[in-house]
N, C-alpha and C positions, 0 to 999 in steps of 0.2 A: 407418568401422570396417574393419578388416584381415581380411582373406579368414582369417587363424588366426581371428581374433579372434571373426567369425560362428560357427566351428566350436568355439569353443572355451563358447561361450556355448548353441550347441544342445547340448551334450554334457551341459553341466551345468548347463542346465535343464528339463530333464525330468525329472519325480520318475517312484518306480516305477511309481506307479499309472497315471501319463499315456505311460510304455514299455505296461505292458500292455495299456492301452483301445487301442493304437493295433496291439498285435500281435495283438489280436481283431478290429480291423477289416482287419486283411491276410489274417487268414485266416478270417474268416468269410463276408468280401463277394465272396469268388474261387472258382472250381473248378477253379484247379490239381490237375492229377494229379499227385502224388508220383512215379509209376512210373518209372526208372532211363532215364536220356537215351540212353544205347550201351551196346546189350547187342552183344555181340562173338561170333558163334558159332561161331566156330572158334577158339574160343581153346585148347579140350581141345587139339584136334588136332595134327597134327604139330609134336609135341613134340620129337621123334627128328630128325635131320637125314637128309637124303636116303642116305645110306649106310647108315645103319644100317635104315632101313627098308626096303632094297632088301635088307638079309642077311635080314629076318625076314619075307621073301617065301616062299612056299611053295616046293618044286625045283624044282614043274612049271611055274609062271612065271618063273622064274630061268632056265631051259631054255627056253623059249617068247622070254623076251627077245636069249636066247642069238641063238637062230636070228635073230630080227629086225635082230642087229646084223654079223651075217655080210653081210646085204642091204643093207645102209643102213651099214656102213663106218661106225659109231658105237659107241661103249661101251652095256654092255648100263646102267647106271645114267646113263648120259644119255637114255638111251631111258625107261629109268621115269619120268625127270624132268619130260620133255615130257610122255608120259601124265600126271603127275598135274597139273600147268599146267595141261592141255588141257582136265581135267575140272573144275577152280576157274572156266574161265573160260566151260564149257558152263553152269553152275551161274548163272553171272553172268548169261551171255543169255538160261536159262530163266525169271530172275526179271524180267530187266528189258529187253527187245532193245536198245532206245535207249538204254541209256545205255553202252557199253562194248562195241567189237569185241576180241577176245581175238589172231584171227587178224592184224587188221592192224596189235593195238596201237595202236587208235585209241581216245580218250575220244569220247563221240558228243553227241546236242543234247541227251538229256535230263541229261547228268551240267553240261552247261555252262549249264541251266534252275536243278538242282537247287542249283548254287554261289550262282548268283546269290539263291536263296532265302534259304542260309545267312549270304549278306552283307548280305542288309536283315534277318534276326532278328539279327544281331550289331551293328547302330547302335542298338535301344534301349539295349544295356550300354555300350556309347559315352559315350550320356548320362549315363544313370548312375552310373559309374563314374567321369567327368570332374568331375560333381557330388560325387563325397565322397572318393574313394580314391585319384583321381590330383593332387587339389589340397592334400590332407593327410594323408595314410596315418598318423601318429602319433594325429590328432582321431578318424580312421573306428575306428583300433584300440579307442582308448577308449569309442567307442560301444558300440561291439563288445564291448568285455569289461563294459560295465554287463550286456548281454542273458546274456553267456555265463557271466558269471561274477561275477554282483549282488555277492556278498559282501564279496571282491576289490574290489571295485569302492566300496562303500561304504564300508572299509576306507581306501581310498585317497584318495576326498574328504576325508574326517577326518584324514588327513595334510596335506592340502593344504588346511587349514584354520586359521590364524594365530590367529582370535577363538576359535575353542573350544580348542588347545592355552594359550594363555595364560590361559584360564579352570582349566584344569589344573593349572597351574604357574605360579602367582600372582607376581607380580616376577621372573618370567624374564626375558633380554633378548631382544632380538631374534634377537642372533645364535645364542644357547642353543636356542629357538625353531626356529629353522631346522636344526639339528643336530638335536634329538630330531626333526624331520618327517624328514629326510632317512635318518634311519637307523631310521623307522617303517616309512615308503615300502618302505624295503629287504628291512626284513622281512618282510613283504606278497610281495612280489616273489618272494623265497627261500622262502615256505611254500606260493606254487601248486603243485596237486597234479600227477601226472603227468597224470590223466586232464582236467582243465583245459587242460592246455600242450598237448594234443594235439587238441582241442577246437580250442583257438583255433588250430593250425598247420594242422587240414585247411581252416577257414572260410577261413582267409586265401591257404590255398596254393590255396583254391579261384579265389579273386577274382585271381589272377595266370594262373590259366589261362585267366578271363576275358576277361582284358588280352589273354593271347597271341590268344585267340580274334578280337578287336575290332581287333587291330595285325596280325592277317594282310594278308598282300598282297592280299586279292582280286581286286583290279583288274586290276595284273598278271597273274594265272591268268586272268582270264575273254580278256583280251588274246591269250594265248598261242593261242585260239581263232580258226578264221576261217571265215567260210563254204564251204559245201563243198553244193554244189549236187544232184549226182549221190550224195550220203552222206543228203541231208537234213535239212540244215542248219547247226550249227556243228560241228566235230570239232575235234579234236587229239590229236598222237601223243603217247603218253602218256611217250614215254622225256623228252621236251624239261619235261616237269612234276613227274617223279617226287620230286625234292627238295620241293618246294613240298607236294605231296601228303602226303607222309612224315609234316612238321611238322605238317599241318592233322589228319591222322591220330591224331597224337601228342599234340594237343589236346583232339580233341574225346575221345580214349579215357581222359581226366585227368579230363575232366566229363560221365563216364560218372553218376556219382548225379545224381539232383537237389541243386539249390542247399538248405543248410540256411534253414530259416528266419526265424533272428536275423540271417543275413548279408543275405537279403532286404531283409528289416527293415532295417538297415543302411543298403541302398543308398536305399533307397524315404525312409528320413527324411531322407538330406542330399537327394535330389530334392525332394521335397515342400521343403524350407527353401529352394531355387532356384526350383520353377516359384510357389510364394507370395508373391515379391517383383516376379514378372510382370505377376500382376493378381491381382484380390478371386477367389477361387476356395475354395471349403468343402471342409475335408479329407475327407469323407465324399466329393463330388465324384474329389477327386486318389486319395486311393488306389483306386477302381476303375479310373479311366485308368490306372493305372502296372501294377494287377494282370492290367486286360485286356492288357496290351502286353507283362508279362510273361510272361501264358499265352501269348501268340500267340504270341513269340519260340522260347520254353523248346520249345511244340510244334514251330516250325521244326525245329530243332535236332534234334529227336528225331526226325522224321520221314525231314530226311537223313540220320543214322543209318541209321534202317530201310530207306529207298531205294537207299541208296549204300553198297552193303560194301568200303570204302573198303581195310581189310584185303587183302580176297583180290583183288581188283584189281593191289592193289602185290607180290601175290604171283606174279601173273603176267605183272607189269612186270622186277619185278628176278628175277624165276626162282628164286625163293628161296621155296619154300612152309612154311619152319618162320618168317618175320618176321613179326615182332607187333611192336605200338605199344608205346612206352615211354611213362611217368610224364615227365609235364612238373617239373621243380621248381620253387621259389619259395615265398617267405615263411620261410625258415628264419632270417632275423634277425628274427622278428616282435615277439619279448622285447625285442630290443636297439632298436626303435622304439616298442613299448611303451612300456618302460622312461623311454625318452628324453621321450616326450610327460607320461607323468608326472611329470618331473623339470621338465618345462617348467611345467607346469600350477602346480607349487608354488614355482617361481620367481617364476613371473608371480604367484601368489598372495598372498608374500612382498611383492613390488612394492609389488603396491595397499596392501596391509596398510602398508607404509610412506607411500604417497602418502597414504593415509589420515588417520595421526597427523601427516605435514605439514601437509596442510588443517585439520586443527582444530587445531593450532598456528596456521595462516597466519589459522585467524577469531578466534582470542582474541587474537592479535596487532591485528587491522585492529577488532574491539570496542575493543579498549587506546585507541587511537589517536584514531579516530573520534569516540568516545562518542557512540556511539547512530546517526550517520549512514549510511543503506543508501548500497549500491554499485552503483548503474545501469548495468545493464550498455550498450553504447555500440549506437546503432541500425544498420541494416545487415552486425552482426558475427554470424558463425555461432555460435548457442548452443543447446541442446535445444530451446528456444521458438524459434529463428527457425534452424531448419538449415537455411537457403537462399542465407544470409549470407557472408558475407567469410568463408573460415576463417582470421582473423589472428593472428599470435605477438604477443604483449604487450598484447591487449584486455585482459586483467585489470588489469594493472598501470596501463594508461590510466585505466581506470574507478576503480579505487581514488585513482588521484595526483587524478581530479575531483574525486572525495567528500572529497577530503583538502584539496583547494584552499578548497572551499566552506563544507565545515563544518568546518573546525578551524586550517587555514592563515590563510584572511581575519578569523575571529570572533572566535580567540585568538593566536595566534603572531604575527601581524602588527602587535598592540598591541603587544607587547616590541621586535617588531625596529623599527618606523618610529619609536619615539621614539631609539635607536641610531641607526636613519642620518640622523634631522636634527639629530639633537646631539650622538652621539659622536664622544669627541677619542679616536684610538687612537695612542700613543705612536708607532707605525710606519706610516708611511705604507701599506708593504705590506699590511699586515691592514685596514687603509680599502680601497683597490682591493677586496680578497676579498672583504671585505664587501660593498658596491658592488654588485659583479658577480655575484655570488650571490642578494643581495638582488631585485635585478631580473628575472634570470632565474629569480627563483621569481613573485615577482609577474606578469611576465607569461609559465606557466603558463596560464593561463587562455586566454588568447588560443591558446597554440599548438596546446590540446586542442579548442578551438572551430574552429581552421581543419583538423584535421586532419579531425575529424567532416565536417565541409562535404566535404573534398575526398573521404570513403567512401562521402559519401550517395549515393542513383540519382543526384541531377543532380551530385554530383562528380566530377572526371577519374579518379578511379580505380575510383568507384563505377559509372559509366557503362561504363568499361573491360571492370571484373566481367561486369557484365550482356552487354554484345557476347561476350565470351569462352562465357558460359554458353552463349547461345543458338546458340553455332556448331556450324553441323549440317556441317562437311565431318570429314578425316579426325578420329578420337576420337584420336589420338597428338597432332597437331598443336591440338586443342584442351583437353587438357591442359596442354601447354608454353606455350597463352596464359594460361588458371588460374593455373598455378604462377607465372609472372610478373609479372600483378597483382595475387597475395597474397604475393610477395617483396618486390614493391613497397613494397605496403601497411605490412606485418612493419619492413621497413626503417624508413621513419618513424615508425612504432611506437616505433620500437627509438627512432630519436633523441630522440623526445622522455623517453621514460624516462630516457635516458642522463646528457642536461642536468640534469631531475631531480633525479638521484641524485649528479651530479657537488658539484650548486647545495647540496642536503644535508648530502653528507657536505663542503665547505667550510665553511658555516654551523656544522654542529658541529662542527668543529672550531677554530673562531674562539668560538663562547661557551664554550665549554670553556676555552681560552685566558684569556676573562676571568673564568672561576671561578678560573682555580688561580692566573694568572699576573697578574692584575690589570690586561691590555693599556688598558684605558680609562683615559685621564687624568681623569676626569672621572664621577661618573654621575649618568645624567640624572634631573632631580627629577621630572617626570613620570610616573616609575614609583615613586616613594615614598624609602622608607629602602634606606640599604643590604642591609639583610639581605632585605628585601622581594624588591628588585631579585636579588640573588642567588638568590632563590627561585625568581624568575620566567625569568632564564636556565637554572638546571639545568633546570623545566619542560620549557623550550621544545628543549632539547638531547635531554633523554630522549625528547621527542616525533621527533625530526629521528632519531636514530639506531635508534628503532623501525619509521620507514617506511624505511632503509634494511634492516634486516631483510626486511621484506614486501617490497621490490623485488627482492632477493636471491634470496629464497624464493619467489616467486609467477612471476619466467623461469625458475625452477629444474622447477618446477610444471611448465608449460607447455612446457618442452624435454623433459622425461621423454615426453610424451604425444605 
């Protein structure tokens, strides 16, 4: 199954009651705090930029700086600027000594402690996020909008529901069908509320600051550190980082709330659907690991916050005491990948819905034909019952042409043709050869479905192949491209034999056709009775021939789609 294909099957299979039991176990079994990850305390503050706050200085310190800049051969408003620097960055060392010298513009060991903190809580969203938002962002939305917005949501499945709108709309076609979903869907779409749409843009524009948080450089910044013996351990000058700062700034001040938690939710079920195929492990088990990890994270997080005023720092790096963080963006196409994963979801819906009416066309076909003969399927070929199997292109049609050979080829069809090939006189030579060569390469079928079986089995050349391919434990690149090899292999011969088959088939009918309409037999043989008899018994066998061309048609058509 296909990495969509998982997500697309967790999405829509969870009914609501099993989203809820499982949004009661995230938040019952946890003692996350709610409380606001970056609280920013200066964010009142110098609003005003350094000029205008130096006019709405009283005289007597306007006069006082006056004098100070007579000494010091500097503007009286660069002189305020330094004072008020001077005093963000006294602020700094009273709260923290080690982490930030203001005077040397040095970052000190506990700010290059504190990062390193920030970088191990930002690998459990790593995981997380790998697990469902960075492998499918269209599947996570749609999770997403079941929690955030059920209605919508169930709205939409009923769109992308084939069996219930033609229960609807009785003798619709398909493609009628697909036009009322498609412009169901739409409407759906165009009647989310505003406060819905903005719902799902802060969740998601939350999980892109996420990303920014988890794709920072870390590495790099802790690098830009180096020991520093005489300081007390790591430092660095804070002008060589200030860019790096800014954006990690700019980050974490975007995932200043806590995480909602449907988005939680969210993350926590495409995890739990990766760490379950791990090992045996009880979800009651997984989500307190996931909730402990993401208490411990979320607290990291907030904690550097609280340690690290990352703000007024850069305020007295870049001398600029009115900079504040800005708003990270992201997820403003959230609709337009909505949209898209629903339009997929009823595509692929559509699909099945047609693979569907093919397969039960392709078994009233193969009952027609058959009568009554099951179709074994072939040993060492990958099937639900045996997924360890070969996965080969054309094991259906193999299986079918046996069941074909054995119960209906040799029992019935073979009585009309072998008294043809030992007595019929065909006025043309040519339609004898066809016949001929047709005839045999359907007779001996049998043999070539028997030696191909042999050559799949474990002790066969290609069965043996399989199993060394499986077991190779070196690079997983390179043992794929041995896989895909010998089931190219395999597929191949697969193929030839159908081919002959169908070649041998459609020749034959077309040679007894021949002597329905055109009479090509000089002769017919008494062994099949009267004429009209005989004529009976070739249209039989013709209708029979050009219905397993149908099913051979139909049944690689089957198997290429997939």
């Amino acid at each position: 199954m296909t990495e969509r294909g998982k997500f697309d099957l967790l999405v829509s299979g969870l009914s609501p009651a099993e989203r809820q039991d499982l949004l009661e176990k995230l938040t019952g079994q946890g003692n996350i705090t709610t409380e606001p990850l970056y609280i920013d305390e200066i964010s009142e503050e110098h609003i005003l930029g350094i000029q205008e706050m130096y006019a709405q200085l009283p005289g007597h310190s306007r006069f006082w700086l006056f004098i100070l800049s007579l000494f010091q051969a500097r503007p009286p408003v660069k002189i305020f600027e330094d004072q008020q620097i001077a005093r963000i960055g006294r602020e700094i060392n009273r709260s923290s000594p080690l982490l930030f010298d203001y005077k040397q513009g040095r970052l000190l060991a506990l700010f290059h402690t504190q990062v390193e903190k920030l970088k191990n809580a930002s690998h459990f969203f790593f995981t997380a996020l790998d697990a469902g938002f960075n492998q499918d962002k269209g599947a996570f939305f749609g999770f997403l909008g079941s929690l955030e917005m059920p209605n919508a949501h169930n709205d939409l499945e009923a769109c992308a529901d084939p069996e219930s709108l033609s229960d609807y709309t009785p003798g619709a076609s398909e493609k009628e069908l697909r036009q009322a979903a498609l412009k169901n869907m739409e409407d759906v779409m165009t009647s989310l509320s505003e406060e819905l749409r903005d719902t799902m843009y802060d969740d998601i524009r939350y999980l892109y600051c996420l990303q920014k948080l988890v794709a920072f450089p870390f590495n790099r910044l802790l690098k830009s550190f180096s020991l520093s013996p005489g300081i007390g351990g790591y430092s660095c000058y804070v002008a060589m980082v200030t860019g790096m700062l800014s954006s990690l700034n700019d980050i974490l001040h975007s995932l200043r709330d806590f995480p909602p938690m449907p988005l939680l939710e969210s993350l926590f079920i495409f995890l739990l659907q990766e760490k379950s195929q791990e090992g045996a492990m009880n979800t009651d088990t997984l989500v307190r690991m996931l909730l402990r990890n993401a208490e411990e994270s979320l607290q990291l997080i907030r904690e550097f916050n609280r340690q690290v005023p990352l703000t007024k720092i850069l305020r007295c790096a870049e001398r600029n005491i009115t900079l504040s963080p800005r708003e990270v963006s992201g997820g403003e196409d959230w609709l337009v990948v909505y949209r898209e994963y629903w339009r997929r979801r009823l595509e692929d819906a559509f699909a099945e819905y047609r693979r569907s009416h093919r397969k039960q066309k392709l078994a009233m076909l193969c009952g027609d034909v058959l009568n009554g003969t099951a179709i074994q399927p072939m040993a060492n070929v990958a099937t639900e019952a045996n997924p360890t199997g070969i996965p080969l292109k054309g094991s259906f049609c193999i299986s079918f042409l046996a069941a074909f050979y054995y119960g209906v080829f040799m029992g019935e069809i073979n009585k009309i043709l072998e008294p043809i090939f030992i007595y019929g006189e065909f006025y043309h030579k040519d339609n004898r050869n066809k016949f001929m060569e047709s005839y045999n390469d359907l007779i001996k079928l049998e043999d070539d479905i028997r030696a191909f079986e042999t050559k799949i089995s474990p002790n066969g050349i290609i069965g043996r192949q399989f199993i060394q391919a499986m077991e190779d434990v070196s690079d997983p690149r390179v043992k794929r491209r041995k896989v895909l090899a010998v089931t190219e292999e395999a597929s191949r011969d697969a193929s030839l034999i159908v081919a002959s088959a169908r070649q041998s088939s459609q020749t034959m009918a077309g040679i007894l056709e021949g002597i329905l309409k055109y009479d090509t037999l000089s002769k017919i043989p008494k062994l099949l009775g009267p004429e009209q008899e005989f004529m009976g018994h070739i249209d039989f066998a013709v209708k029979k021939f050009q219905t397993v061309l149908q099913i051979l048609d139909e049944g690689e058509a089957l198997e290429n789609e997939t």
